[in-house]
Every structure is written in structure tokens, then in C-alpha cells.
C-alpha positions in Angstrom: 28.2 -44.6 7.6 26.2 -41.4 5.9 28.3 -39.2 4.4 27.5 -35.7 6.7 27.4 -33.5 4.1 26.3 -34.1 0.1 26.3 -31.0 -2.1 24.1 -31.1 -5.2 24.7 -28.2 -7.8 23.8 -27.6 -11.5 24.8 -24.6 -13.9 22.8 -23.0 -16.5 24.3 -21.9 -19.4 22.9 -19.3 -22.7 24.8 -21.2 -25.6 26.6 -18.8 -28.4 27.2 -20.8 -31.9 31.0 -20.7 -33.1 31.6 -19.3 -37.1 34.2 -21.1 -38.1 35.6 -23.5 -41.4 34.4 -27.1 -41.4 36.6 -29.7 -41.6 37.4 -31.7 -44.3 35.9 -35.5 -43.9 38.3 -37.3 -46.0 41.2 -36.5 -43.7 42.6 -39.5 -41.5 42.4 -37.2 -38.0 40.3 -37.7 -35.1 39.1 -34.2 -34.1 36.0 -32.1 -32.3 33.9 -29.7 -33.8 32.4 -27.3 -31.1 29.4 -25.9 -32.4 28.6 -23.1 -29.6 30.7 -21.5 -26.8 28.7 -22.3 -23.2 28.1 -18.7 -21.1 27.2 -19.6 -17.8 24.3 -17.6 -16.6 22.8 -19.1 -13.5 23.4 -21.9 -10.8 21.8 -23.2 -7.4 23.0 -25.7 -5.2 21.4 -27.7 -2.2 23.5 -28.7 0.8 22.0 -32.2 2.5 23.0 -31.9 5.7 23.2 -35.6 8.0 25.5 -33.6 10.3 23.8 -33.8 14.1 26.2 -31.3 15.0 24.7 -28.8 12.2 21.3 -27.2 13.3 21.1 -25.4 10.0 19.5 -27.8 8.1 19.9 -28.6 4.6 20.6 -25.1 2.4 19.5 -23.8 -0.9 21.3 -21.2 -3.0 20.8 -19.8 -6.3 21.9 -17.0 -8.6 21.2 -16.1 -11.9 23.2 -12.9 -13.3 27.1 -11.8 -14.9 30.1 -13.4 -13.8 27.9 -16.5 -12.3 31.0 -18.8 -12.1 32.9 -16.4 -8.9 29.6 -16.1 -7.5 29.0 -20.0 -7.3 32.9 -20.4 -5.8 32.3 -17.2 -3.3 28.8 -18.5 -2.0 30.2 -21.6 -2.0 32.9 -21.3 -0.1 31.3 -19.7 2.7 29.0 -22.3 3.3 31.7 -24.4 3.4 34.0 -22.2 5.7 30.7 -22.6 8.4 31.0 -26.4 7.8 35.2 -26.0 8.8 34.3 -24.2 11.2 31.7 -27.1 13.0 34.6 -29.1 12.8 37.1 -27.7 14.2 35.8 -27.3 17.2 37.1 -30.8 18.8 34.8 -32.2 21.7 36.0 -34.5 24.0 34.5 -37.8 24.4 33.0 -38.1 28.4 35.4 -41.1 29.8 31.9 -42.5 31.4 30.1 -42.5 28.0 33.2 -44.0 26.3 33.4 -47.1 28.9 29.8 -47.7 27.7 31.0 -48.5 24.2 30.9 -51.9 23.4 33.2 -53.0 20.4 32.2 -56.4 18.5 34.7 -58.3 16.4 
């Protein structure tokens, strides 16, 4: 069964490097060293739609500009809203068409 919808995203960041104290080797502790601090800039996502119900077709968005991050979740979110919104709207199977199903073990 295809999965109806598939959303495919990727963020750009502009990396800032970090000024801080190294660490000293001989210590016995595990730790991380972050180098730069990730600013994300830009995004796009693609929506593959294998929804018959759908006539919109697969969907391509894309920002690039401040506060990128709320962007991406507000754009997002109404895409997805019109996707809810396809299915909620509950049709009724015709009892004629749904005698003609034939169910193999």
C-alpha cells in the first residue's frame, strides 16, 4: 500500500564558529566540542502526493529569510491542515460497489 502522502524537506543553515577554552585531553571524560552555532537561513519542502482524492498534485515550497524555522512550521502546517481537511470528509462506500469486492484468504 503507498503511503498517500511523503514530505521531503531540508534546511539551510549560515554556521557561526563558537570562542570558547579547549579542553584538556588528558582528562578521563567523554565530552563534545561544538565548533560553530547552526543559524537556519532557508528551507524548501516537496509534498509527493499518491492521494487520488488530492487534485493538487505534488507541492513545492521554499523560503529563504529571518526567523526561517516559524516560517517552515506555519507553511507547513497549512498544507497539512488542507490534507485534514481531504480527510475528514468521510464518503460512503456505494452498497452495489461494495458487493463487488471480492476478498481472498
Amino acid at each position: 500500500m503507498q503511503v498517500p502522502y511523503i514530505v521531503y524537506a531540508d534546511f539551510e543553515c549560515a554556521l557561526t564558529p563558537f570562542h570558547q577554552v579547549s579542553h584538556d585531553p588528558t582528562l578521563a571524560e567523554s565530552y563534545t566540542t561544538k565548533r560553530h552555532h547552526h543559524t537556519p537561513t532557508s528551507w524548501s519542502y516537496y509534498i509527493v502526493n499518491h492521494n487520488e482524492a488530492d487534485d493538487r498534485g505534488n507541492q513545492f515550497a521554499q523560503y529563504r529569510g529571518p526567523n526561517a524555522v516559524r516560517h517552515f512550521w506555519d507553511n507547513l502546517r497549512k498544507d497539512v491542515l488542507k490534507i485534514d481537511e481531504i480527510y475528514s470528509k468521510i464518503v460512503p462506500i456505494n452498497p452495489v460497489d461494495a458487493g463487488n469486492f471480492l476478498f481472498q484468504e
